[in-house]
Backbone as XML, in Angstrom:
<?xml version="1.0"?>
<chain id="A" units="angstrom">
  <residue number="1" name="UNK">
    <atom name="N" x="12.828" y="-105.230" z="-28.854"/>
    <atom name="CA" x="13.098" y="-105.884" z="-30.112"/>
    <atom name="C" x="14.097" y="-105.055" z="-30.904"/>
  </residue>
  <residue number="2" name="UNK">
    <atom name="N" x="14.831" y="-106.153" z="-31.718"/>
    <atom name="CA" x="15.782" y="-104.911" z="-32.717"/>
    <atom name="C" x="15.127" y="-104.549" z="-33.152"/>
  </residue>
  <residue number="3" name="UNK">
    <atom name="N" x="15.908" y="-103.331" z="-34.158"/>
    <atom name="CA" x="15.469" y="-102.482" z="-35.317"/>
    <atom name="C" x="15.747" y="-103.522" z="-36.816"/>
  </residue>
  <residue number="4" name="UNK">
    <atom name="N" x="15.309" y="-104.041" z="-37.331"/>
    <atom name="CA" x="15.836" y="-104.644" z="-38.674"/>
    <atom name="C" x="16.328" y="-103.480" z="-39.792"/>
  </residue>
  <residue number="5" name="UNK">
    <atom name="N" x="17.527" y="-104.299" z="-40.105"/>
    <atom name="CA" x="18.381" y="-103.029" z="-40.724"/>
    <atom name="C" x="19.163" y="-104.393" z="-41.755"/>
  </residue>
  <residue number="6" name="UNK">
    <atom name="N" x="18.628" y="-105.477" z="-42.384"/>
    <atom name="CA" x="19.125" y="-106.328" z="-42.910"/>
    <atom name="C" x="18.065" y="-106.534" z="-43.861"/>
  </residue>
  <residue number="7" name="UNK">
    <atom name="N" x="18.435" y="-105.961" z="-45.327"/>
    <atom name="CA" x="17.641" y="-106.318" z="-46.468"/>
    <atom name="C" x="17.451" y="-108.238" z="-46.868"/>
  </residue>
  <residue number="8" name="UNK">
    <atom name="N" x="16.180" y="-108.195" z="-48.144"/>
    <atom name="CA" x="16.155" y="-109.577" z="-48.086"/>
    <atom name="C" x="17.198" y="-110.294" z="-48.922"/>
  </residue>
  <residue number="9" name="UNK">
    <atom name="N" x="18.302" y="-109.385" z="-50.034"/>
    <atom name="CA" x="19.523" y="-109.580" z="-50.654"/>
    <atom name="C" x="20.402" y="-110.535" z="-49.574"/>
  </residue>
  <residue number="10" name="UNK">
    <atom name="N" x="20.814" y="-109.567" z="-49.065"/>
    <atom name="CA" x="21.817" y="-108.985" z="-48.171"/>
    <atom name="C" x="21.251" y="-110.340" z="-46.685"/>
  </residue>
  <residue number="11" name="UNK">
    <atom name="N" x="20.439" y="-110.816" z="-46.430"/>
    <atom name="CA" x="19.581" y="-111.546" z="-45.801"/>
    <atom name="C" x="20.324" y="-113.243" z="-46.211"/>
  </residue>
  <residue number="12" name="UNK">
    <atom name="N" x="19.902" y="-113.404" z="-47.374"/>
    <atom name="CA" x="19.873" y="-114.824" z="-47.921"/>
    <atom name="C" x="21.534" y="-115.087" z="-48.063"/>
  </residue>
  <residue number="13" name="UNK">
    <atom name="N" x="22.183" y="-113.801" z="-48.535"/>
    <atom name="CA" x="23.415" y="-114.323" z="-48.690"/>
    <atom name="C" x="24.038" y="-114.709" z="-47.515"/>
  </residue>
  <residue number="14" name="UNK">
    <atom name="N" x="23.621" y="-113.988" z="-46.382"/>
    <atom name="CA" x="24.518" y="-114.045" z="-45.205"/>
    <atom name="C" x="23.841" y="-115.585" z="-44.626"/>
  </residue>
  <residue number="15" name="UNK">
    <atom name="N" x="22.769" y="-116.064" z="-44.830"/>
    <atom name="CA" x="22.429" y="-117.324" z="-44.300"/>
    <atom name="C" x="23.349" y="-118.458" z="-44.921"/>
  </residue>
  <residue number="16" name="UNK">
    <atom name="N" x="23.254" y="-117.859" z="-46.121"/>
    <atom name="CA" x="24.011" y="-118.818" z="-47.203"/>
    <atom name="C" x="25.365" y="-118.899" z="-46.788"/>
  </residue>
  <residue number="17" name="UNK">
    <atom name="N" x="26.509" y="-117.786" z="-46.692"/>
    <atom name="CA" x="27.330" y="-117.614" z="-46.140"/>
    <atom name="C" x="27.586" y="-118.546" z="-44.865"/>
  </residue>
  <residue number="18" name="UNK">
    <atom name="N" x="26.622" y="-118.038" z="-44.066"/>
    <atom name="CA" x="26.789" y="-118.716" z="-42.750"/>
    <atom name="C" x="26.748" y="-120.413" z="-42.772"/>
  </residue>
  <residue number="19" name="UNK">
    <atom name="N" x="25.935" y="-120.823" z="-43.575"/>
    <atom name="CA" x="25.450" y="-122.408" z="-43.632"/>
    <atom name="C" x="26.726" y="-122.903" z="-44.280"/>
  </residue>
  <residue number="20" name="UNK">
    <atom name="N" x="27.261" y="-122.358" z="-45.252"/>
    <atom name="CA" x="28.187" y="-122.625" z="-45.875"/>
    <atom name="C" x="29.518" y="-122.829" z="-45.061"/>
  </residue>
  <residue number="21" name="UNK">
    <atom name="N" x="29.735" y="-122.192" z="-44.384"/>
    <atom name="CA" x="31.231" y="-121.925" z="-43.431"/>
    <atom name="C" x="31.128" y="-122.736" z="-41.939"/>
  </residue>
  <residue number="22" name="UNK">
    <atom name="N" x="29.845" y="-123.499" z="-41.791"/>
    <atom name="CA" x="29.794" y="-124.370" z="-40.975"/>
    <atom name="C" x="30.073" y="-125.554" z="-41.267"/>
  </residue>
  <residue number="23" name="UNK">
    <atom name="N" x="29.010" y="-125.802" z="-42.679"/>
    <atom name="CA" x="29.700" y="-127.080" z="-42.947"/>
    <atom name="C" x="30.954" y="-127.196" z="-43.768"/>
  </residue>
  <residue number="24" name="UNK">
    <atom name="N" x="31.496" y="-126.099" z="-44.062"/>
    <atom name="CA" x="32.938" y="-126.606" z="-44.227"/>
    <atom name="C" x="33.188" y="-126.843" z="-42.885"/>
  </residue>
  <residue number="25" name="UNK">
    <atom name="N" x="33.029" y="-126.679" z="-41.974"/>
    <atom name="CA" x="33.648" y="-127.287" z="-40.518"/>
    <atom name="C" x="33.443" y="-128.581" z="-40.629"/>
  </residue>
  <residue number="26" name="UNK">
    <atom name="N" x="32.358" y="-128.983" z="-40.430"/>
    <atom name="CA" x="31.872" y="-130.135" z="-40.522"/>
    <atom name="C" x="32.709" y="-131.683" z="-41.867"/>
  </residue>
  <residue number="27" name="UNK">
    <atom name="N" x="33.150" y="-130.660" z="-42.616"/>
    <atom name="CA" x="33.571" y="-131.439" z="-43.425"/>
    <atom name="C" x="35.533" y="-131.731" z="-43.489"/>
  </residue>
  <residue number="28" name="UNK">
    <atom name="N" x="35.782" y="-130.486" z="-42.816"/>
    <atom name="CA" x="37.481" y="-130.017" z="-42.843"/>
    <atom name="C" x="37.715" y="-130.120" z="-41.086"/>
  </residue>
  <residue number="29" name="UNK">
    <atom name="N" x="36.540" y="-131.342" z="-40.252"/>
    <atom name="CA" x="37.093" y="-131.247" z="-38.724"/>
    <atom name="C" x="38.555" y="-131.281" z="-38.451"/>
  </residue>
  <residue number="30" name="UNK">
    <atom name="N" x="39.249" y="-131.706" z="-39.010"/>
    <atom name="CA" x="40.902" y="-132.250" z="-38.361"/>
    <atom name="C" x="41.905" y="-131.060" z="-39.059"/>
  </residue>
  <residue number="31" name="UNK">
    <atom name="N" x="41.400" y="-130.062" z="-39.904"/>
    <atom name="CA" x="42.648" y="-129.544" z="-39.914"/>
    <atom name="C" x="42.877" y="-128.483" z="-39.203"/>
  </residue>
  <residue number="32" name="UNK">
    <atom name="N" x="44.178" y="-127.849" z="-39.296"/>
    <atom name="CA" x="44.480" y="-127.143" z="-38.141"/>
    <atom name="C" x="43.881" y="-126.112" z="-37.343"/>
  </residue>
  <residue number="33" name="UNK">
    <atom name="N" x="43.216" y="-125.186" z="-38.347"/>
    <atom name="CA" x="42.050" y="-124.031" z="-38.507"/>
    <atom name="C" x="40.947" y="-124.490" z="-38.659"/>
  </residue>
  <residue number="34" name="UNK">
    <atom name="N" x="40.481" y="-125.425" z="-38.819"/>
    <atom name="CA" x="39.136" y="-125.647" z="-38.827"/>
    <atom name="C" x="38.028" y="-124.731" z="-38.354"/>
  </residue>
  <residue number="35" name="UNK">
    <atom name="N" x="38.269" y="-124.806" z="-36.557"/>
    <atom name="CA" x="37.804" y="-123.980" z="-36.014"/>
    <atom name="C" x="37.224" y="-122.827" z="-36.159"/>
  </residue>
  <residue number="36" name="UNK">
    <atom name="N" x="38.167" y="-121.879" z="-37.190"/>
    <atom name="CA" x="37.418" y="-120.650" z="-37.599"/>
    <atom name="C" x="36.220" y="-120.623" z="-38.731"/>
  </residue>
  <residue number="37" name="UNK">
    <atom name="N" x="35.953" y="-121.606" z="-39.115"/>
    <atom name="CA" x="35.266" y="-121.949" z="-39.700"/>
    <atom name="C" x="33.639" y="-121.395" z="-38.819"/>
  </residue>
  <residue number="38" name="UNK">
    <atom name="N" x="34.086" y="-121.666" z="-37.696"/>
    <atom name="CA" x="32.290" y="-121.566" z="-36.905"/>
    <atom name="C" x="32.022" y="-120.113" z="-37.047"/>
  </residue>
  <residue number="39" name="UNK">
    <atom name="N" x="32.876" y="-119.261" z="-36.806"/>
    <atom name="CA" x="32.921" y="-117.811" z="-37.022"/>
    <atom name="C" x="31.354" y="-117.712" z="-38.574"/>
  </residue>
  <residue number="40" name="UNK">
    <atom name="N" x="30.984" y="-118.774" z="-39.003"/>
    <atom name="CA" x="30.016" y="-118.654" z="-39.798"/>
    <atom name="C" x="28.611" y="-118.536" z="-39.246"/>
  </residue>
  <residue number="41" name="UNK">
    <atom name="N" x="29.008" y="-118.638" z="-38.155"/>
    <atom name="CA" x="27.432" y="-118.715" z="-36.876"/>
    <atom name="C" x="27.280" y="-117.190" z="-37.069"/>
  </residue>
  <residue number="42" name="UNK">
    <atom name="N" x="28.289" y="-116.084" z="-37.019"/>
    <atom name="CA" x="27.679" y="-114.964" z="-37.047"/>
    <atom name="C" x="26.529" y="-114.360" z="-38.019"/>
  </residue>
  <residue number="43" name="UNK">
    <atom name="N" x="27.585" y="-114.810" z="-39.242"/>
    <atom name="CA" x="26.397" y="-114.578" z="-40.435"/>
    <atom name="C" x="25.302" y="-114.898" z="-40.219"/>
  </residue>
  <residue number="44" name="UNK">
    <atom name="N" x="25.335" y="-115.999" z="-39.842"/>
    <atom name="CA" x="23.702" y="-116.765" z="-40.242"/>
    <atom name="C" x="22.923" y="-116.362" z="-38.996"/>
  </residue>
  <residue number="45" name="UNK">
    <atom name="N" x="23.677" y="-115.983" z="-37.938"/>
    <atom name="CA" x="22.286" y="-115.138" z="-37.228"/>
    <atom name="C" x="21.480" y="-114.243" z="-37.148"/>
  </residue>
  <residue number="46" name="UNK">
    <atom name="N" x="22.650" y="-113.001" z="-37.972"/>
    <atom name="CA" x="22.532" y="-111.970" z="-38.443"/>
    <atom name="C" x="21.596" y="-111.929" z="-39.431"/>
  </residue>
  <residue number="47" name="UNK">
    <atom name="N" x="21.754" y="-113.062" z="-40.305"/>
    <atom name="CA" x="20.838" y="-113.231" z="-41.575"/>
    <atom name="C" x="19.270" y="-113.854" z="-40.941"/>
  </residue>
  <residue number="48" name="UNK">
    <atom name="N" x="19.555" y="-114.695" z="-39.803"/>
    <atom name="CA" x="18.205" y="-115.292" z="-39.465"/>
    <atom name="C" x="17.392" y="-114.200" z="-38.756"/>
  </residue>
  <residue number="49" name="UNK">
    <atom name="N" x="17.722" y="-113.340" z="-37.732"/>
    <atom name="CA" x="17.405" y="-112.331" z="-37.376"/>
    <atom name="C" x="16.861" y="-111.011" z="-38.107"/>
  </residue>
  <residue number="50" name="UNK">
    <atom name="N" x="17.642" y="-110.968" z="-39.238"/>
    <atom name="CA" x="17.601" y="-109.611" z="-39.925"/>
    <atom name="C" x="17.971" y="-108.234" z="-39.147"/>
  </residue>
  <residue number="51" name="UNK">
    <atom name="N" x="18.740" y="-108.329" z="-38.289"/>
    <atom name="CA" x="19.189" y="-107.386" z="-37.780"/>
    <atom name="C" x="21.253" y="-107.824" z="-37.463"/>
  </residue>
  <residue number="52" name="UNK">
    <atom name="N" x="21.913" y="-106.645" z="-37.396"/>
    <atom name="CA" x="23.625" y="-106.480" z="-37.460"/>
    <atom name="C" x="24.139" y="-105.258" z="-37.044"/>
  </residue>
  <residue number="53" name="UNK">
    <atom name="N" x="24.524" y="-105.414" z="-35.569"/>
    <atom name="CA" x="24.920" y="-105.178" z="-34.524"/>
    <atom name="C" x="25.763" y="-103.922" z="-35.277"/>
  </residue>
  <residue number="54" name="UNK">
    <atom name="N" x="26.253" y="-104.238" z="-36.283"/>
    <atom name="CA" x="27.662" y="-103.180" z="-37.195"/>
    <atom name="C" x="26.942" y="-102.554" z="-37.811"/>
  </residue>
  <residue number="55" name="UNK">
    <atom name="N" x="25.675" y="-102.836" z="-38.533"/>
    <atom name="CA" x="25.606" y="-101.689" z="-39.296"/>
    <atom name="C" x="24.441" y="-100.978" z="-38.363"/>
  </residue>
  <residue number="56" name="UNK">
    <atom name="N" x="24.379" y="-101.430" z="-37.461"/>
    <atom name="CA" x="23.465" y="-100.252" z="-36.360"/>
    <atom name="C" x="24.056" y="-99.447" z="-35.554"/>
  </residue>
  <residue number="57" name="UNK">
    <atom name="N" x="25.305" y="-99.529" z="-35.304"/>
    <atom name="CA" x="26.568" y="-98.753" z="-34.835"/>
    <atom name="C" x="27.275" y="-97.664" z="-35.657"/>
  </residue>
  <residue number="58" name="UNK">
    <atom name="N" x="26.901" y="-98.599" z="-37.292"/>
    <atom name="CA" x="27.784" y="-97.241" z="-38.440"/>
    <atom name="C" x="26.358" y="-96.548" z="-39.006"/>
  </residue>
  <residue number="59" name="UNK">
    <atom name="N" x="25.220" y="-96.737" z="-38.375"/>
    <atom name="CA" x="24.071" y="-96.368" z="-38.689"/>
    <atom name="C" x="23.582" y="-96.661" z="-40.196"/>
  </residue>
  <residue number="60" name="UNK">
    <atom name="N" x="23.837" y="-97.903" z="-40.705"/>
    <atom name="CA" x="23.926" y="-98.480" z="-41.977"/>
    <atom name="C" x="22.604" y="-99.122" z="-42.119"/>
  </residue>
  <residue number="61" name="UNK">
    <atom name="N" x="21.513" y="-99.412" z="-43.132"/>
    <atom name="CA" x="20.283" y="-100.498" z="-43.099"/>
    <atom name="C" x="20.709" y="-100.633" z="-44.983"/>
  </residue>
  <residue number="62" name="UNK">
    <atom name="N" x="19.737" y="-102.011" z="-44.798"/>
    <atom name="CA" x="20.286" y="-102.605" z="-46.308"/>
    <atom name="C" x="18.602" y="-102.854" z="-46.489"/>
  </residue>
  <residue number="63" name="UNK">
    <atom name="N" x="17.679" y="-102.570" z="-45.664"/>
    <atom name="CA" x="16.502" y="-102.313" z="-45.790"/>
    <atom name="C" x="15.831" y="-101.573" z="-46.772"/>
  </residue>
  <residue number="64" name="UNK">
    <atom name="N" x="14.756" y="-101.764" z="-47.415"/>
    <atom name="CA" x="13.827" y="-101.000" z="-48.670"/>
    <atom name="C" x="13.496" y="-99.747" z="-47.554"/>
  </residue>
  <residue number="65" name="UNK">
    <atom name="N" x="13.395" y="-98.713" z="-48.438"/>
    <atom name="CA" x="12.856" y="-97.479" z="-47.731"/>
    <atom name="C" x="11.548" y="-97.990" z="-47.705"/>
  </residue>
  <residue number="66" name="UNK">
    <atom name="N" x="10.377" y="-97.485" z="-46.133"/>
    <atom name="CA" x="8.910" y="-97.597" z="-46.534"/>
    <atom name="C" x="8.609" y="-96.575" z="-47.401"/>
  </residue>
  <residue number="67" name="UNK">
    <atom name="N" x="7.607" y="-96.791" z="-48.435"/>
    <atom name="CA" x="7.128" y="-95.686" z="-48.919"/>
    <atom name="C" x="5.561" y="-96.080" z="-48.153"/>
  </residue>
  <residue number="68" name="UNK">
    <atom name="N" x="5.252" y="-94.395" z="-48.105"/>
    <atom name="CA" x="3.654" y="-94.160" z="-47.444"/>
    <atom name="C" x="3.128" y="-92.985" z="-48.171"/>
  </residue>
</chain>
């Protein structure tokens, strides 16, 4: 399993993000770029997951510290 390293901020926006940049696809099909539009799938997996491949590489978490 990943490590979750995706706060719940940082979480909602990127779903939001992501949902958002699809259906502009959905809505802008015919123009020329459209296409990059799907590039919004990343976000929102990242966000559905709670885990991001980048900031586990730059050793980054947007995670609450546990306190114990």
């Amino acid at each position: 399993m990943l490590k979750k390293n995706v706060g719940s901020i940082d979480r909602a926006l990127r779903v939001i993000l992501g949902l958002a940049l699809i259906a502009a696809f959905f809505v802008n099909r015919e123009g020329a770029y459209s296409w990059l539009y799907l590039i919004g799938i990343v976000p929102l997996v990242t966000g559905l997951m709670s885990t991001c491949p980048l900031y586990s590489i730059l050793g980054m978490s947007t995670c609450p510290l546990d306190r114990k």
